[in-house]
N, C-alpha and C positions, 0 to 999 in steps of 0.2 A: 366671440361670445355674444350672448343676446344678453336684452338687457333685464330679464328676467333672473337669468343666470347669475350676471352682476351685480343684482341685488341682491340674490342671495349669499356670492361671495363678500357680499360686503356684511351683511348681517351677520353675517359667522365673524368677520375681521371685527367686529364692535361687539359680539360680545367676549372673543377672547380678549380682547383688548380692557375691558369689564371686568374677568376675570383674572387676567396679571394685575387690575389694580387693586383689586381685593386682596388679591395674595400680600401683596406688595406692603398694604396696610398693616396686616398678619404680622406679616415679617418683621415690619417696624417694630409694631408692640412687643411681638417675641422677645428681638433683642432687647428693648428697656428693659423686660421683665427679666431675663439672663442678667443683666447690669446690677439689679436688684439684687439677686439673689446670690451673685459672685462679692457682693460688698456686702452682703450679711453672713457669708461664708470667712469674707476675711475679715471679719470685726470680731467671730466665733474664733476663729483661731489664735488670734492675737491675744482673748481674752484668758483661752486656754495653754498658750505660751506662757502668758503673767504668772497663771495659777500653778503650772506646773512649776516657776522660779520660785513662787512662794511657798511649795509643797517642800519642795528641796533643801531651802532654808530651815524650814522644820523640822524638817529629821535629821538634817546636821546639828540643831542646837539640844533638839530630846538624844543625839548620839544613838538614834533609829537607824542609821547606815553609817558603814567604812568611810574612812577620809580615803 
């Protein structure tokens, strides 16, 4: 190869290389942001667990439902 040639190869290898680390950045945040939102999913749920055990109690003590 000439060395015109191998500049240009290399210009392409620097800026893929550019671009995996972008991505790469992305990627990072994605995942916090999944992190985020998998622990405000399960804070909703838990909180709608409570609710449904305190709904149940209630219509056990009004005798709103069968034992």
């Amino acid at each position: 190869m000439n060395t015109e040639t191998d500049n240009l190869v290399l210009e392409h290898m620097c800026a893929i290389g550019e671009t995996m680390d972008r991505m790469s950045d992305d990627v990072r945040e994605l995942k916090v942001r999944v992190t985020g939102v998998e622990t405000g999913v399960a804070t909703l749920n838990n909180h709608m667990d409570r609710m449904e055990l305190r709904l149940e109690r209630i219509e056990k003590r009004l005798d709103l439902v069968g034992s």
